[in-house]
LUMLUM-821051 format. One record per residue: x, y, z of N, C-alpha, C, O in turn; residue number from 1. Coordinates in pm, whole numbers. Last residue first. Layout:
N
<atom n_x="X" n_y="Y" n_z="Z" ca_x="X" ca_y="Y" ca_z="Z" c_x="X" c_y="Y" c_z="Z" o_x="X" o_y="Y" o_z="Z" n="NUM"/>
...
//
This chain:
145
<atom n_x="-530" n_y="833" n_z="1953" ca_x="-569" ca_y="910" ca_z="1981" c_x="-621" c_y="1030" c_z="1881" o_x="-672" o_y="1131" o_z="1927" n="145"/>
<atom n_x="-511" n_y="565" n_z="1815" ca_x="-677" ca_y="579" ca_z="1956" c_x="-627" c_y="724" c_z="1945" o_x="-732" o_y="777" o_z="1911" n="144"/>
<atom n_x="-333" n_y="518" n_z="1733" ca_x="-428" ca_y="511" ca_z="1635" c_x="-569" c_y="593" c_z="1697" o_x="-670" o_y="648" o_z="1653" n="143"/>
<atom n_x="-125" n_y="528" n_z="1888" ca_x="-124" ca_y="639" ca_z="1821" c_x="-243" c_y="664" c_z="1742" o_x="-272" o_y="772" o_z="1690" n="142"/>
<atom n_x="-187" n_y="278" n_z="2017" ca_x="-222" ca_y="426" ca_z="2107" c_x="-211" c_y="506" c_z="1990" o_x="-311" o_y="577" o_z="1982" n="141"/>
<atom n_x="-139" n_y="121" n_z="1846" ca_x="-241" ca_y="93" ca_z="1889" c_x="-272" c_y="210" c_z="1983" o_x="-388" o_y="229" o_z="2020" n="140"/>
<atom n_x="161" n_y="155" n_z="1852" ca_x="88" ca_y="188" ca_z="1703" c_x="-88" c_y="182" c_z="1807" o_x="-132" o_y="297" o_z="1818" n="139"/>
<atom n_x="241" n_y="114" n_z="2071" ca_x="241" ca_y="216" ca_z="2038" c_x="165" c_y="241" c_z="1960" o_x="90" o_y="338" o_z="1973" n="138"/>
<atom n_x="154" n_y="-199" n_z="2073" ca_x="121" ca_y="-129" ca_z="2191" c_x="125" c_y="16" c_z="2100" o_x="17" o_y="44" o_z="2049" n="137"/>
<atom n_x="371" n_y="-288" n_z="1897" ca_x="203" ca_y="-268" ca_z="1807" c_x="136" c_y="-180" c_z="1923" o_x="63" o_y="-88" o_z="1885" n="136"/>
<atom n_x="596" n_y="-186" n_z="2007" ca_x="617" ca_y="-119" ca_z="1905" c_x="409" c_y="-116" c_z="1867" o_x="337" o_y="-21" o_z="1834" n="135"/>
<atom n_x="574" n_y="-404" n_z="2220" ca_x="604" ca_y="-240" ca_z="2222" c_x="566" c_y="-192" c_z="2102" o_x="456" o_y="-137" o_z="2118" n="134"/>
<atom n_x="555" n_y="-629" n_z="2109" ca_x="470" ca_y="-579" ca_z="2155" c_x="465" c_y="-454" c_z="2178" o_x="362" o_y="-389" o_z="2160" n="133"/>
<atom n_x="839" n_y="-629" n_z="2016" ca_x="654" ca_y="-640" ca_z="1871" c_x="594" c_y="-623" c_z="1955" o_x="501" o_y="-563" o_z="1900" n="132"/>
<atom n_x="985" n_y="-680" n_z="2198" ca_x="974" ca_y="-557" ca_z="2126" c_x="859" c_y="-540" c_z="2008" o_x="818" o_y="-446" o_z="1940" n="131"/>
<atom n_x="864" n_y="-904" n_z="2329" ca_x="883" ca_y="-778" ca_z="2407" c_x="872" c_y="-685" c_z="2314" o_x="777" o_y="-606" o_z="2317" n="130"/>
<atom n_x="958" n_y="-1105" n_z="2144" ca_x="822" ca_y="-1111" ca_z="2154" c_x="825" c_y="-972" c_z="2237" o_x="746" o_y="-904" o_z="2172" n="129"/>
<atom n_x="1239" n_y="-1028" n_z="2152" ca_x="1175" ca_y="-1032" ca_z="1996" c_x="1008" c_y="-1019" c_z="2047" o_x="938" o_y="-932" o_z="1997" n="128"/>
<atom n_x="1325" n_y="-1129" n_z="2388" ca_x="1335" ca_y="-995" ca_z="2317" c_x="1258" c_y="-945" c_z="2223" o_x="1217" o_y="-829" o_z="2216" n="127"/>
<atom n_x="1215" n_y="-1381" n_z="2377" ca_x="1173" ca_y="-1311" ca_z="2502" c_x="1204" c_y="-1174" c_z="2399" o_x="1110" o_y="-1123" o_z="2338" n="126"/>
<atom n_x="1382" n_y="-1506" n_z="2191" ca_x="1223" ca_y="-1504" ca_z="2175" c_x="1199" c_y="-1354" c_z="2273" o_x="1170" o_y="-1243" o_z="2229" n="125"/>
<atom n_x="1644" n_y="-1450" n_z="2287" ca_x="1598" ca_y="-1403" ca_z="2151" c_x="1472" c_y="-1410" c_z="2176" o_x="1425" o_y="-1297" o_z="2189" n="124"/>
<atom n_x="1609" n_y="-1643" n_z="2530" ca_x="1669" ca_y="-1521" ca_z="2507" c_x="1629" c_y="-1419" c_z="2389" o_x="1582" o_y="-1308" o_z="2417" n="123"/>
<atom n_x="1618" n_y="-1861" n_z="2382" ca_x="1490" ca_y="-1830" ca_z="2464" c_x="1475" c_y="-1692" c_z="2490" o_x="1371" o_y="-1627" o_z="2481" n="122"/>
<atom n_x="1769" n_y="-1952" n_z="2178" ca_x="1644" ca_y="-1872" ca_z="2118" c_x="1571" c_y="-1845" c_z="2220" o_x="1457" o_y="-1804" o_z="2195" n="121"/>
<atom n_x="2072" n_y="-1934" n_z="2107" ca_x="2063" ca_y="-1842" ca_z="2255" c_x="1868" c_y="-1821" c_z="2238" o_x="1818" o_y="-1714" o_z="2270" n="120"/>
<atom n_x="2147" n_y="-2048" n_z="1884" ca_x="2241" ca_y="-2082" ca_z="2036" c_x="2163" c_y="-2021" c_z="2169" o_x="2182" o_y="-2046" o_z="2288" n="119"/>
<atom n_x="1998" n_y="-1920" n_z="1694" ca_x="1972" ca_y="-2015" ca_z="1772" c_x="2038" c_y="-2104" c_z="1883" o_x="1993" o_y="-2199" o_z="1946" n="118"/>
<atom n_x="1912" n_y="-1552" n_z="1776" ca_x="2020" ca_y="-1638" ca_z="1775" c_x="1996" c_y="-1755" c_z="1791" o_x="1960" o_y="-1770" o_z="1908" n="117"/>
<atom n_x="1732" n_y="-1326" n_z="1552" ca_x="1745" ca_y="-1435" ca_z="1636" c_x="1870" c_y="-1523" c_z="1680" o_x="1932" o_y="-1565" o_z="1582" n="116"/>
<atom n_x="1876" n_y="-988" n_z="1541" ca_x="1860" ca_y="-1139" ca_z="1516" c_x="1849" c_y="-1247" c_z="1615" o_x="1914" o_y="-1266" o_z="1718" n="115"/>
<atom n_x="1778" n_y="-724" n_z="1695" ca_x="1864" ca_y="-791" ca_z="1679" c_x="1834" c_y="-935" c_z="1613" o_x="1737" o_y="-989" o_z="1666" n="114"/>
<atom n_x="1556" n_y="-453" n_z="1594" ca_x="1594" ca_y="-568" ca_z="1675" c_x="1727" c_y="-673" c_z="1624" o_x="1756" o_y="-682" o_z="1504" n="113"/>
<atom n_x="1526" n_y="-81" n_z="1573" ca_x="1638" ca_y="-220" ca_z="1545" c_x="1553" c_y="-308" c_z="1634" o_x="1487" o_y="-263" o_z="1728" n="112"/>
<atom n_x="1290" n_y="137" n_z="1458" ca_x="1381" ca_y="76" ca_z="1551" c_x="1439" c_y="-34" c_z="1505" o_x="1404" o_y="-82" o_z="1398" n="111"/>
<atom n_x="1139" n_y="288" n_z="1255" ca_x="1123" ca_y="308" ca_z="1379" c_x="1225" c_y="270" c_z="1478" o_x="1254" o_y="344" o_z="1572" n="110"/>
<atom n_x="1301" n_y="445" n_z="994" ca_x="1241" ca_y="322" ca_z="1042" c_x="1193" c_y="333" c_z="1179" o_x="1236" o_y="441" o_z="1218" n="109"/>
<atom n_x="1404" n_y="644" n_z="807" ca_x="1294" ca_y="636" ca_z="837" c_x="1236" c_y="526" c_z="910" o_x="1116" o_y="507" o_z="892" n="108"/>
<atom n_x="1728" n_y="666" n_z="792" ca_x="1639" ca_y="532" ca_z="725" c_x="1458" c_y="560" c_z="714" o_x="1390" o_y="504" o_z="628" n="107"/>
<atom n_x="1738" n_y="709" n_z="1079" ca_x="1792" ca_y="836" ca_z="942" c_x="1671" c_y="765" c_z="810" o_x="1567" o_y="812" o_z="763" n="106"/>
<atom n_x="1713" n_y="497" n_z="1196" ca_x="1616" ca_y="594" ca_z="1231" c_x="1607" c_y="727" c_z="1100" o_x="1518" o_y="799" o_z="1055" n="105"/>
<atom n_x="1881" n_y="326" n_z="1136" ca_x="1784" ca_y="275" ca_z="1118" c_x="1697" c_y="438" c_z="1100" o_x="1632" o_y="473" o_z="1001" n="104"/>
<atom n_x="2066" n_y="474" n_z="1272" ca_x="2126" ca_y="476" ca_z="1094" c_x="1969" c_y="414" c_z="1045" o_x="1929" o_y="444" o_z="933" n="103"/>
<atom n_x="2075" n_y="489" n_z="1493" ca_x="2052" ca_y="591" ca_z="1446" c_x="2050" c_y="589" c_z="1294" o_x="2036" o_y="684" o_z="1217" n="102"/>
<atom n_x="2091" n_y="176" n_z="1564" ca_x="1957" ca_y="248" ca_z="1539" c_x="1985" c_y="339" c_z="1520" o_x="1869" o_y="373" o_z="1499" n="101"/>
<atom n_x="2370" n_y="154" n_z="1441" ca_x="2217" ca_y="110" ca_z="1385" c_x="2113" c_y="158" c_z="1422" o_x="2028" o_y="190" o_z="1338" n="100"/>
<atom n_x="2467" n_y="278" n_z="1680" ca_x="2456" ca_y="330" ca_z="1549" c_x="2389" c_y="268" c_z="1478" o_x="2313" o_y="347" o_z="1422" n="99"/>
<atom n_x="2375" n_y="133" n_z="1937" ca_x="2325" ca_y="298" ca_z="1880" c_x="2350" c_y="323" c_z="1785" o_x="2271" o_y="405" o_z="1740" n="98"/>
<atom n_x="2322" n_y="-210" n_z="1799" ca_x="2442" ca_y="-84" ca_z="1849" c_x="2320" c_y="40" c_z="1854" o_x="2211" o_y="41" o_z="1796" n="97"/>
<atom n_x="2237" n_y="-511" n_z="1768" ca_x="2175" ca_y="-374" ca_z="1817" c_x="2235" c_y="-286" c_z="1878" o_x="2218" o_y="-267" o_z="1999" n="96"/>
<atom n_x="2423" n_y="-677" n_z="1561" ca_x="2416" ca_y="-596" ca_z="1661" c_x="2334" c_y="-476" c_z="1677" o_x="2350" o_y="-367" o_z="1620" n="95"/>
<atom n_x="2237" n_y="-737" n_z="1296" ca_x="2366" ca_y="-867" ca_z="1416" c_x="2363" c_y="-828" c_z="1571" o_x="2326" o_y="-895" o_z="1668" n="94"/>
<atom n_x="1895" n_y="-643" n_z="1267" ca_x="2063" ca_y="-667" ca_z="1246" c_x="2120" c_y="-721" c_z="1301" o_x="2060" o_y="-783" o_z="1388" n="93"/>
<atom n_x="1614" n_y="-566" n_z="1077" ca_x="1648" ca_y="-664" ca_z="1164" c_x="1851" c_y="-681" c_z="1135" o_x="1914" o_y="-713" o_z="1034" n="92"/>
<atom n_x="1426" n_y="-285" n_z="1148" ca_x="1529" ca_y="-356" ca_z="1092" c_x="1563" c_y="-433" c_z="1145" o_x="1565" o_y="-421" o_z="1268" n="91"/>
<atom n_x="1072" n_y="-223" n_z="1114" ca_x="1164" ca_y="-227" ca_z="1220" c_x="1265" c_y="-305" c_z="1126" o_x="1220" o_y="-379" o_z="1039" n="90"/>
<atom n_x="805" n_y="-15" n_z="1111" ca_x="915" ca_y="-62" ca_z="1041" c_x="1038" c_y="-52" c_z="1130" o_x="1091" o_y="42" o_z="1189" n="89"/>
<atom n_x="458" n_y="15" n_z="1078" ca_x="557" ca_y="41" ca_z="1195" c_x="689" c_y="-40" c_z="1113" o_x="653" o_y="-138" o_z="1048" n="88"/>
<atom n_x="349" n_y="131" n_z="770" ca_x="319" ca_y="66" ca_z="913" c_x="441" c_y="42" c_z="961" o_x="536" o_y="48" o_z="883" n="87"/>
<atom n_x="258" n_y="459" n_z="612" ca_x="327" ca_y="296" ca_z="599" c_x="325" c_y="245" c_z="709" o_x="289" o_y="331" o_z="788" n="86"/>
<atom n_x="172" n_y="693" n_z="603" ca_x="90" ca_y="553" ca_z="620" c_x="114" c_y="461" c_z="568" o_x="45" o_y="386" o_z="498" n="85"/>
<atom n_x="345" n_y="911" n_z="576" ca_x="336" ca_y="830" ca_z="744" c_x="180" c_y="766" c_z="719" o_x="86" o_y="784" o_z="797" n="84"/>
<atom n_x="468" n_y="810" n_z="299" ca_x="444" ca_y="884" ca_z="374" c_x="447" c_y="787" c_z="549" o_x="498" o_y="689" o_z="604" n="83"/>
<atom n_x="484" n_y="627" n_z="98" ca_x="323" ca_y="587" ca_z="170" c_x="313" c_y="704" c_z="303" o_x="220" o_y="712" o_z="383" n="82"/>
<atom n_x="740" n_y="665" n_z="-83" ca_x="583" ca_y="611" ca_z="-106" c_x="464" c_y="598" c_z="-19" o_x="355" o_y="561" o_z="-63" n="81"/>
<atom n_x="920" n_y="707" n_z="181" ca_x="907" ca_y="796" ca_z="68" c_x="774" c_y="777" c_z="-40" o_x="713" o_y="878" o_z="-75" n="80"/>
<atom n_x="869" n_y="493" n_z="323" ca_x="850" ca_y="570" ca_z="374" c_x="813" c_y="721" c_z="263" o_x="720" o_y="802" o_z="267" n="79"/>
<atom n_x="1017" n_y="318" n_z="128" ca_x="848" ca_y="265" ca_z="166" c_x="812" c_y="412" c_z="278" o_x="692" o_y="416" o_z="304" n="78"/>
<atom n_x="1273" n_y="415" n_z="122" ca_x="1171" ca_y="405" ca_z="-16" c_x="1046" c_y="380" c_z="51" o_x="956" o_y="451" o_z="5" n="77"/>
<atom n_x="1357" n_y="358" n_z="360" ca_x="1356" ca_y="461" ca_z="283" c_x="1241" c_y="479" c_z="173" o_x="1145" o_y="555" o_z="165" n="76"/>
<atom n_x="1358" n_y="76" n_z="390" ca_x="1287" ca_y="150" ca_z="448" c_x="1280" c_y="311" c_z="418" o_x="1186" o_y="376" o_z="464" n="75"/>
<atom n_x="1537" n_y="-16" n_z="166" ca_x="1374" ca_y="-29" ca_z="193" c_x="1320" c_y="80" c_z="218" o_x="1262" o_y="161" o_z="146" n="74"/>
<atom n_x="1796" n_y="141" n_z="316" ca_x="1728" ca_y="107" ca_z="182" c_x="1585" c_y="131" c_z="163" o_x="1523" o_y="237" o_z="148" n="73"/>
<atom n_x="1762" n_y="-70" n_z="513" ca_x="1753" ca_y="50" ca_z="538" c_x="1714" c_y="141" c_z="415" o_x="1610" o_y="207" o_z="415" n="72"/>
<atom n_x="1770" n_y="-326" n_z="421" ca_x="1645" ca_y="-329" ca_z="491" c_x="1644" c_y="-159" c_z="482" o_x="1537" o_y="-107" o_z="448" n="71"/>
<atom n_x="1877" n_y="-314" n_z="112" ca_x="1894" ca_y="-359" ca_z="219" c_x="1787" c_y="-290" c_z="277" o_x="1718" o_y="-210" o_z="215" n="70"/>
<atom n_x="1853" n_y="-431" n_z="-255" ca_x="1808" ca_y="-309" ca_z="-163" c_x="1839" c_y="-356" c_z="-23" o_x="1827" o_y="-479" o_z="-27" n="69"/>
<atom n_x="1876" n_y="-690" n_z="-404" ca_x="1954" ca_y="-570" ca_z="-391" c_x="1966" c_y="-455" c_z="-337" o_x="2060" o_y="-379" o_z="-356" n="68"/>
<atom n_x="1951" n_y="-805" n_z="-9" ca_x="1977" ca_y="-731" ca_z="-157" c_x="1844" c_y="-743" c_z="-326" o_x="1740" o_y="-810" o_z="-324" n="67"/>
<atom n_x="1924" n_y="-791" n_z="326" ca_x="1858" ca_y="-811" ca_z="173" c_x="1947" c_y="-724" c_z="40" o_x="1986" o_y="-608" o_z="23" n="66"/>
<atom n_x="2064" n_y="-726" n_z="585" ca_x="2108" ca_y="-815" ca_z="469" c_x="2059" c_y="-815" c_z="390" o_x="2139" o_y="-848" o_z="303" n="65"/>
<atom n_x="1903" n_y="-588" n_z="739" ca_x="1960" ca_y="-530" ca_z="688" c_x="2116" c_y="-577" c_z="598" o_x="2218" o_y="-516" o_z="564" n="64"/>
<atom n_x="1506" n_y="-701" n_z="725" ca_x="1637" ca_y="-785" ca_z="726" c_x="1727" c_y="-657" c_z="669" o_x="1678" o_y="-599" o_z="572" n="63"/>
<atom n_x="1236" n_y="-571" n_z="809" ca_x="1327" ca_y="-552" ca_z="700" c_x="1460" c_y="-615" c_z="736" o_x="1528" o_y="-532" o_z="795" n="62"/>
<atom n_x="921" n_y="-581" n_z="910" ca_x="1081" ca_y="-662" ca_z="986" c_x="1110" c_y="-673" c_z="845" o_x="1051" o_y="-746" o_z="766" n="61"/>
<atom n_x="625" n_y="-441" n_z="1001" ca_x="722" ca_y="-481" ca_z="916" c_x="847" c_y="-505" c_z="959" o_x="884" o_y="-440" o_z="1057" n="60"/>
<atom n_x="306" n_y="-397" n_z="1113" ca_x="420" ca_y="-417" ca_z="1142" c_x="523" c_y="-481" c_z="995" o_x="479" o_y="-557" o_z="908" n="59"/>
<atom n_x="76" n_y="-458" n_z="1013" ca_x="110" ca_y="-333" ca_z="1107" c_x="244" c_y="-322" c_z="1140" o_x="283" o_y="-223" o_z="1202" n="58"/>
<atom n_x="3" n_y="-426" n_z="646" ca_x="67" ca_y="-489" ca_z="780" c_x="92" c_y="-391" c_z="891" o_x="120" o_y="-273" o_z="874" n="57"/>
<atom n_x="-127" n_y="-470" n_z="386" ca_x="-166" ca_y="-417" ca_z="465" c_x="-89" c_y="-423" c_z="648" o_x="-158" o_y="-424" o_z="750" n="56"/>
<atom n_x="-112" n_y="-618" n_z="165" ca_x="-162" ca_y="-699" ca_z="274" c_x="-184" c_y="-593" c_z="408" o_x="-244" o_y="-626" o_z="511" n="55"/>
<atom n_x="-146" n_y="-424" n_z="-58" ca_x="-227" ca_y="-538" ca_z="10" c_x="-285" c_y="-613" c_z="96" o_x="-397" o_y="-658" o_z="120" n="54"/>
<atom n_x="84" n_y="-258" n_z="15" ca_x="-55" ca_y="-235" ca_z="-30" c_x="-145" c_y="-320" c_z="7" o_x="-224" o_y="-296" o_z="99" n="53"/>
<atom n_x="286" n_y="-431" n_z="89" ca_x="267" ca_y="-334" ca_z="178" c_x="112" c_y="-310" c_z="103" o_x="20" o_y="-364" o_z="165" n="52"/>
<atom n_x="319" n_y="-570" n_z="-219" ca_x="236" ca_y="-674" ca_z="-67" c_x="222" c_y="-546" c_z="55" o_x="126" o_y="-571" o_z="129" n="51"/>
<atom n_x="334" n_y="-388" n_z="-361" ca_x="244" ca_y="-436" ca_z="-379" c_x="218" c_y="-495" c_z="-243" o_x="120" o_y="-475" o_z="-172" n="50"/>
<atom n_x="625" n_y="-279" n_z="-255" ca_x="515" ca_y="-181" ca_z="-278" c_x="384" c_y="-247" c_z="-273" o_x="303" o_y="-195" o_z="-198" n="49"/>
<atom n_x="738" n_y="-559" n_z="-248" ca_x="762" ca_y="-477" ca_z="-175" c_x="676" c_y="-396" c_z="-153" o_x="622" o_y="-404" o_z="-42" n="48"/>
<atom n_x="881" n_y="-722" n_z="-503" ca_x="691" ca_y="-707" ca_z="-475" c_x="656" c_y="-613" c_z="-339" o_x="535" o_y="-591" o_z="-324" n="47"/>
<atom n_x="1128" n_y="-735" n_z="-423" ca_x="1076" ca_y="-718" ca_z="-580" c_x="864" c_y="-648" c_z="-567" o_x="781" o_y="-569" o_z="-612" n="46"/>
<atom n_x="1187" n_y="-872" n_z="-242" ca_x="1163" ca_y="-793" ca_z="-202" c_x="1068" c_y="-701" c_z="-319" o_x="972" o_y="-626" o_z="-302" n="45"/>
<atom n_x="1191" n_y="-1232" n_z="-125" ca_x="1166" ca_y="-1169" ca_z="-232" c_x="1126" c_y="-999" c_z="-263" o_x="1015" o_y="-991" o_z="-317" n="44"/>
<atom n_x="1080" n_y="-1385" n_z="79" ca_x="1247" ca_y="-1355" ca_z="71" c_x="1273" c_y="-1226" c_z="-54" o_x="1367" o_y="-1146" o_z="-55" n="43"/>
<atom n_x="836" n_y="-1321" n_z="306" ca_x="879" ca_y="-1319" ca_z="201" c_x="1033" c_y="-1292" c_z="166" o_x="1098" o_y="-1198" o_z="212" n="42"/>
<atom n_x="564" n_y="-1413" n_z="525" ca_x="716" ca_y="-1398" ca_z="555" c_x="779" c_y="-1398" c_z="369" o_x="751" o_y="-1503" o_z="312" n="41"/>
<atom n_x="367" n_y="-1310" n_z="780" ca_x="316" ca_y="-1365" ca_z="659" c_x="521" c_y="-1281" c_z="650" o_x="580" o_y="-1187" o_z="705" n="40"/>
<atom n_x="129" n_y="-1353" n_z="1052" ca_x="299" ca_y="-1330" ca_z="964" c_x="269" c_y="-1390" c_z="841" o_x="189" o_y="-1475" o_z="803" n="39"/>
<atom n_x="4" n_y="-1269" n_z="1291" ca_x="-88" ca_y="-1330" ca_z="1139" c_x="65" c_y="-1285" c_z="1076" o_x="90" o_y="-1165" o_z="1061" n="38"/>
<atom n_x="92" n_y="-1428" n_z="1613" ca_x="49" ca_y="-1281" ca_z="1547" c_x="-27" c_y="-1398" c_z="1366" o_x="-72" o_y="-1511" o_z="1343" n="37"/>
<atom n_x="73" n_y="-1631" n_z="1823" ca_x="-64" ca_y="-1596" ca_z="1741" c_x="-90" c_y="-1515" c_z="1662" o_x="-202" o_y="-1488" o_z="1619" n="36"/>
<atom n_x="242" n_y="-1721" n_z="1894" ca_x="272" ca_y="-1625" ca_z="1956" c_x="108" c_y="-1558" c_z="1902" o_x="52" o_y="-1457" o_z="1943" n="35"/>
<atom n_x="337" n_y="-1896" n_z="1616" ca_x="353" ca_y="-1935" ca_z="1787" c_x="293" c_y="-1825" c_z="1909" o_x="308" o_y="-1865" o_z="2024" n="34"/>
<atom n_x="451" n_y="-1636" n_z="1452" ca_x="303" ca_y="-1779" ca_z="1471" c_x="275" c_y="-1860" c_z="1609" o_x="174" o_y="-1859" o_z="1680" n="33"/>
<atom n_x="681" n_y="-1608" n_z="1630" ca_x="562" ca_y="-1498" ca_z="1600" c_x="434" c_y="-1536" c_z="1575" o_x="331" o_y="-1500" o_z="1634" n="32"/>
<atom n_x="845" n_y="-1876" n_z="1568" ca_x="776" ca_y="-1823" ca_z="1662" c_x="722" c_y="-1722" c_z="1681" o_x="691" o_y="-1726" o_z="1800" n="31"/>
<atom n_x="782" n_y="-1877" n_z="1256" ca_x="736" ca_y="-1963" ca_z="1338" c_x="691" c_y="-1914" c_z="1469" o_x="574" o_y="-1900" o_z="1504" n="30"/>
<atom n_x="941" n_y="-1623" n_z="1202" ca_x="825" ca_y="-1688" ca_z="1145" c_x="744" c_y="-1775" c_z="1209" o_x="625" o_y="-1745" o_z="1217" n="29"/>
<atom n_x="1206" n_y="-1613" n_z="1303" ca_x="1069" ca_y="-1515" ca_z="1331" c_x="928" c_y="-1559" c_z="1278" o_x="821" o_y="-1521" o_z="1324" n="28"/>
<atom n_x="1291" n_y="-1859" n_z="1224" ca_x="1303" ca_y="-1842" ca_z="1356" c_x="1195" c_y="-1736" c_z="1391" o_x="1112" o_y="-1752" o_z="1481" n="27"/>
<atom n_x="1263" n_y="-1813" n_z="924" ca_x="1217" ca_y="-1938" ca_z="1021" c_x="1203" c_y="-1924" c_z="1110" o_x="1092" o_y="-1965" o_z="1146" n="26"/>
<atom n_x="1423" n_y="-1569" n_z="837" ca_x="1298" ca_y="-1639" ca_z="836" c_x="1214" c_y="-1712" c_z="886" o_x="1095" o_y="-1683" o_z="895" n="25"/>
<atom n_x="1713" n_y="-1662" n_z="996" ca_x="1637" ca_y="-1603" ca_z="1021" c_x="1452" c_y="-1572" c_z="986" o_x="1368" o_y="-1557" o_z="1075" n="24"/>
<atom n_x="1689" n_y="-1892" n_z="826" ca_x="1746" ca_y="-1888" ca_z="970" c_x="1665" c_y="-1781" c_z="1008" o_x="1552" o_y="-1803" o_z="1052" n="23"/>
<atom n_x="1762" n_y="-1820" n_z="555" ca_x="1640" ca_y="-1885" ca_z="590" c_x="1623" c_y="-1905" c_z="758" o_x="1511" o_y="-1941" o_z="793" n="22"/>
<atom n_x="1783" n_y="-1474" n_z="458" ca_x="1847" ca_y="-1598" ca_z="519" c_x="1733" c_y="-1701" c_z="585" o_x="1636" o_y="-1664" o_z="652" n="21"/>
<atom n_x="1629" n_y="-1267" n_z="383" ca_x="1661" ca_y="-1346" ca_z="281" c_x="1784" c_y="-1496" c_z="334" o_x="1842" o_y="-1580" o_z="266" n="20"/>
<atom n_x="1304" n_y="-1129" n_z="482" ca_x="1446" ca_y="-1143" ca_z="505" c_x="1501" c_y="-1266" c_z="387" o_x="1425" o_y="-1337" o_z="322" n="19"/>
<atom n_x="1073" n_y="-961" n_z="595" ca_x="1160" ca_y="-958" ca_z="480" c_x="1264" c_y="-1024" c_z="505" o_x="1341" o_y="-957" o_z="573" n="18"/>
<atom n_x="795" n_y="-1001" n_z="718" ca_x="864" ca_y="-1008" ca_z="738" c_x="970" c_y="-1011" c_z="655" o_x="963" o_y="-1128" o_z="617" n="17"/>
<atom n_x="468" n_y="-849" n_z="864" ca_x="511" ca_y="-884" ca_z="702" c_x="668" c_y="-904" c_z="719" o_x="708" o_y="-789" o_z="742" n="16"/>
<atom n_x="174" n_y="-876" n_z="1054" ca_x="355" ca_y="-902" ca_z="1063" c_x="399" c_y="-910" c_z="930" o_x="347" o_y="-1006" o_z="873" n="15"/>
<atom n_x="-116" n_y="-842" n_z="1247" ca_x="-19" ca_y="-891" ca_z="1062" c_x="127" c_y="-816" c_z="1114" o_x="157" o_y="-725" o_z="1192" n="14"/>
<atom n_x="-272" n_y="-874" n_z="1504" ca_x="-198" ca_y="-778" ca_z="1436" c_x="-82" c_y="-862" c_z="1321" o_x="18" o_y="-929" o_z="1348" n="13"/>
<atom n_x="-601" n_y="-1066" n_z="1511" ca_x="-380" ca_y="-1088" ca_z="1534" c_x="-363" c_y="-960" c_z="1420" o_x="-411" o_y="-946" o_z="1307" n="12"/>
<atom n_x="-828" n_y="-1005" n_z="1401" ca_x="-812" ca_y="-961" ca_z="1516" c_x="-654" c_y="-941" c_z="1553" o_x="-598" o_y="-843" o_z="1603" n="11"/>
<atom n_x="-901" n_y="-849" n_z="1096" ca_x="-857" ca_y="-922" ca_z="1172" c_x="-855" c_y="-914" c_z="1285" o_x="-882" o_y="-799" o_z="1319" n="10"/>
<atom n_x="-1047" n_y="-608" n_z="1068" ca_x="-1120" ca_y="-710" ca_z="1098" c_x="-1077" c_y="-819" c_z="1112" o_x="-1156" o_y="-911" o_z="1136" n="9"/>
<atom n_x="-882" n_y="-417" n_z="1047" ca_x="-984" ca_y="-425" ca_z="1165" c_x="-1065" c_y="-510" c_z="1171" o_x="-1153" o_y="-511" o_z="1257" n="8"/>
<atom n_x="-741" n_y="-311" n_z="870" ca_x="-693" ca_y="-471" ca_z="901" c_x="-798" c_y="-475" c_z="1033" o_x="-768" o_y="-557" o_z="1120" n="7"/>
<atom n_x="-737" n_y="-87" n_z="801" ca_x="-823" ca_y="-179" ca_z="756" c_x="-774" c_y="-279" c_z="799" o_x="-773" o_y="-361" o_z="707" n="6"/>
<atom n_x="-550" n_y="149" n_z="898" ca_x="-702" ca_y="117" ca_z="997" c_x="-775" c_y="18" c_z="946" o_x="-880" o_y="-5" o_z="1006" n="5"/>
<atom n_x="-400" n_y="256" n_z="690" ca_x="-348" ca_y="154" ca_z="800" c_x="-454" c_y="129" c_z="930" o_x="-420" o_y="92" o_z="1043" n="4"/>
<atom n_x="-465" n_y="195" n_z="369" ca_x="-545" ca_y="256" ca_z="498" c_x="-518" c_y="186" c_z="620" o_x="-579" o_y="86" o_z="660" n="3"/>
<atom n_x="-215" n_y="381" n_z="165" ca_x="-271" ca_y="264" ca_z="260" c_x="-392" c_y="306" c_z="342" o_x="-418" o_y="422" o_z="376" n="2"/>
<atom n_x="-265" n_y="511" n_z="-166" ca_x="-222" ca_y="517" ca_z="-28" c_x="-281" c_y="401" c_z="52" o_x="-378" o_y="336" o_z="13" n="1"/>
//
């Protein structure tokens, strides 16, 4: 099992990011580094169980493009292995509809964000940096209480 309380000696909340388009990779990657979190970004899902073990992340961004498993997928399985001490899991999709997030949520995931757009990245940043804060904000109360 995880101990989602050991990363306490980092200070930047870890980011583990899945995705298999390099666009998207890049765009969360960088600017999340930019932003000072600790990301750490893999196309490769195969190792999935191991790097959640390891590295330990508070956060996770499942692309709902990956194959052969898709982000929802995933998130199934990593929920079904670590219980509720897997770390906060968010899908990344085209459209942030209500039915993605209910389909995210069936999934076991916490929530959708939408893809970066690079026609539109100030827009995208602003969203993207808003909702990782929400989401570690939460995790960071659920832990305190």
């Amino acid at each position: 099992m995880i101990d989602r309380h050991a990363n306490t000696m980092n200070l930047q909340p870890r980011i583990l990011i899945y995705a298999d388009h390099n666009d998207d990779r890049y765009l969360l990657t960088h600017f999340l580094r930019y932003c000072e979190f600790d990301v750490r970004d893999k196309k490769n899902t195969s190792t999935i169980i191991e790097d959640v073990q390891n590295l330990k992340p508070d956060l996770l961004v499942l692309s709902d493009r990956l194959s052969p498993l898709d982000g929802y997928q995933l998130s199934k399985m990593l929920r079904k292995e670590f219980d509720d001490k897997s770390p906060c899991i968010i899908i990344l999709v085209d459209n942030a509809s209500n039915i993605s997030k209910t389909q995210a949520q069936r999934a076991g995931a916490n929530d959708i964000v939408a893809r970066p757009q690079i026609s539109d990245k100030d827009y995208s940043y602003f969203k993207i940096t808003e909702f990782v804060h929400r989401h570690l904000i939460n995790k960071c109360t659920q832990k305190s209480s």
